[in-house]
C-alpha positions as CSV (number, residue, x, y, z in Angstrom):
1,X,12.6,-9.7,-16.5
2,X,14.0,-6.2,-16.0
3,X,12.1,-3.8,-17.5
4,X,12.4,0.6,-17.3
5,X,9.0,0.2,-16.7
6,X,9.1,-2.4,-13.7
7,X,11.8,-0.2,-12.1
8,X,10.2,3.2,-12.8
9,X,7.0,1.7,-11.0
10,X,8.6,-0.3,-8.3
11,X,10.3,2.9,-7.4
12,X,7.5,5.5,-7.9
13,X,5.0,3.2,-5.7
14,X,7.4,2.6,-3.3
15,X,7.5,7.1,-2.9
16,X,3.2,6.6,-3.1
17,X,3.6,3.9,-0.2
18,X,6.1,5.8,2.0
19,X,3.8,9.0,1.6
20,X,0.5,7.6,2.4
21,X,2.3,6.0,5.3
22,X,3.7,8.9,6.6
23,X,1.0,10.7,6.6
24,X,-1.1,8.0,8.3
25,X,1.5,7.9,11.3
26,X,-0.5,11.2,12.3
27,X,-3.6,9.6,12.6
28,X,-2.3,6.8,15.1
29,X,-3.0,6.9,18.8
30,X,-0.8,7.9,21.2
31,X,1.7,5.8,22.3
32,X,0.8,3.4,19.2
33,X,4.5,2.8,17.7
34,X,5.3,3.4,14.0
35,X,8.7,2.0,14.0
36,X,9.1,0.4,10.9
37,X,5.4,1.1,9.1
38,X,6.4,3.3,6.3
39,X,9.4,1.1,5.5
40,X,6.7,-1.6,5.1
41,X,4.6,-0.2,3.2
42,X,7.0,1.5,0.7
43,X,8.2,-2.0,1.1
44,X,4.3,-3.4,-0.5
45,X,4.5,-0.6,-3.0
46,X,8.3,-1.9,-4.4
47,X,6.8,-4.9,-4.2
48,X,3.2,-4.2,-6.3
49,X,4.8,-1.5,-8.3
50,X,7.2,-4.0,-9.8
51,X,4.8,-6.7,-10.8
52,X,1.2,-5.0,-10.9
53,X,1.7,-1.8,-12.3
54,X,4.9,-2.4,-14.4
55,X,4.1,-5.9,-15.8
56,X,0.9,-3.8,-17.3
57,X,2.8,-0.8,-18.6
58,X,2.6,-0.1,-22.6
59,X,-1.2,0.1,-23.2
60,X,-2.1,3.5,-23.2
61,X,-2.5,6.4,-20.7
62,X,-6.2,5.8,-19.7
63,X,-4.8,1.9,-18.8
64,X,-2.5,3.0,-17.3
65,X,-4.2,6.1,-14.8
66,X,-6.7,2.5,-14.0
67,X,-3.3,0.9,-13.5
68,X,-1.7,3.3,-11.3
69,X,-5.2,4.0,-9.2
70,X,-5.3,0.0,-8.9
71,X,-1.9,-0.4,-7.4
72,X,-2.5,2.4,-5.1
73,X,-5.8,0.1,-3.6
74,X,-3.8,-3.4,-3.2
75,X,-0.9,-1.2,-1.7
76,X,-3.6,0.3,1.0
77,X,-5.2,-3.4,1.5
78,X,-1.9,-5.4,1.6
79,X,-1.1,-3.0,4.3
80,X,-3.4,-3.1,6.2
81,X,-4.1,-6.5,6.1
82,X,0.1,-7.1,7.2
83,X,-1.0,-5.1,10.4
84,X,-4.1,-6.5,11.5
85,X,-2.1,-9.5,11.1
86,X,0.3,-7.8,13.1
87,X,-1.6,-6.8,15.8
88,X,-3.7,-9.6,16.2
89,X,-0.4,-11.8,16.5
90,X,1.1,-9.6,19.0
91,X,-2.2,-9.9,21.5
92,X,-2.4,-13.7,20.7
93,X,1.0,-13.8,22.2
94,X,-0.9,-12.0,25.1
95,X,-3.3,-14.7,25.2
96,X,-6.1,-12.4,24.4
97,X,-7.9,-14.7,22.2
98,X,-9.7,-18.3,23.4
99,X,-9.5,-20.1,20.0
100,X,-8.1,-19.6,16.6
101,X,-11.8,-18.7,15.1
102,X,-11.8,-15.2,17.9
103,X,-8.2,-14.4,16.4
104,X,-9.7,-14.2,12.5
105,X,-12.4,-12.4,13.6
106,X,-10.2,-10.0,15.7
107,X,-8.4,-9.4,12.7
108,X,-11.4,-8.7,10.2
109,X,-12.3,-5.7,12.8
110,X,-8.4,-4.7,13.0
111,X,-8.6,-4.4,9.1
112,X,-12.1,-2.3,9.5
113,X,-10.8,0.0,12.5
114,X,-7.3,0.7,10.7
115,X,-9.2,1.4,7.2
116,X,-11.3,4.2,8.7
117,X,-8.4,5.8,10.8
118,X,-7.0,5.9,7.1
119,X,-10.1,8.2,5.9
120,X,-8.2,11.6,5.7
121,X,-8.4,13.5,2.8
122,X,-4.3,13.6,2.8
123,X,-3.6,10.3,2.9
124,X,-6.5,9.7,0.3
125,X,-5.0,12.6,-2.4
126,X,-1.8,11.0,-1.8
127,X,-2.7,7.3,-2.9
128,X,-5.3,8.6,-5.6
129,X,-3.2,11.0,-7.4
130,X,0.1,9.4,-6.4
131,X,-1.2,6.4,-8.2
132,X,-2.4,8.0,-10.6
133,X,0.6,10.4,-11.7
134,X,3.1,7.1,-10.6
135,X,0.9,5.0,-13.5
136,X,1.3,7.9,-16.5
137,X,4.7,8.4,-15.3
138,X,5.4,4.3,-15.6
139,X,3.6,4.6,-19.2
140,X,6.1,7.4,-20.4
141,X,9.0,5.2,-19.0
142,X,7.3,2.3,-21.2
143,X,6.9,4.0,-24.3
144,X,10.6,6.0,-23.7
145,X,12.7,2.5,-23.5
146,X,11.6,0.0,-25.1
C-alpha cells in the first residue's frame, strides 16, 4: 500500500544509494567501467527504502536511526553481491572457471575484494549518516501524514 512514509524512504535511499555509489566510482581501477552502477544501486535503495525502511516507519526516532542505519547495510550488501554476480557472470562467459563450484567461490572473493575497495571514510559517512538522517527524515514523514 502507498504510504508518505514508503515514498519518503524509497526516495531518500535511493539519494543514499546514488551517493555512496558515486563516490565509490573513484575508488575503481582504471579502465573498470561504471556505466550504469549508481543507477543500480539507487535502483537497491528505491527498492529497500520502500519496503525495509518504510514498512517500519512510525515507531519512534531511535527505531528508526536503527532503521535507516539497517537499510543503508542491505543497500551496500545487495550491491555488492549484484556485482560479484556480475563479474563473475561476465568471466564465466570467458570460460574462466572449470566448474560451477570455482564460479561461487570466485564470487565470495569478488564480494570480499569489492567490500574493502568500499572502505573510504566518504563513502562510509555517506551510508551511515545518509541512513541515518534518511530513517528520522522517513519518521517525520510518518508521524506528518498519517
Amino acid at each position: 500500500m502507498l504510504t508518505a512514509a514508503k515514498l519518503v524512504a524509497a526516495l531518500l535511499f535511493a539519494g543514499v544509494g546514488y551517493g555512496a555509489a558515486y563516490l565509490v566510482t573513484d575508488t575503481f581501477p582504471e579502465g573498470q567501467l561504471a556505466t550504469y552502477f549508481p543507477a543500480s544501486i539507487a535502483g537497491i535503495g528505491l527498492w529497500q527504502g520502500w519496503y525495509v525502511m518504510g514498512g517500519r516507519a512510525g515507531h519512534g526516532y531511535y527505531a528508526a536511526l536503527g532503521n535507516g542505519f539497517r537499510t543503508s547495510v542491505q543497500i551496500t550488501f545487495f550491491g555488492l553481491l549484484l556485482f560479484a554476480l556480475r563479474e563473475m557472470f561476465m568471466r564465466s562467459a570467458s570460460l574462466r572457471y572449470d566448474g560451477p563450484g570455482e564460479a561461487v567461490i570466485a564470487t565470495l572473493e569478488l564480494f570480499l575484494e569489492y567490500f574493502w575497495q568500499m572502505q573510504t571514510a566518504p563513502v562510509l559517512v555517506t551510508l551511515t549518516l545518509g541512513g541515518a538522517l534518511a530513517g528520522l527524515l522517513t519518521e517525520k514523514a510518518a508521524r506528518s501524514w498519517r
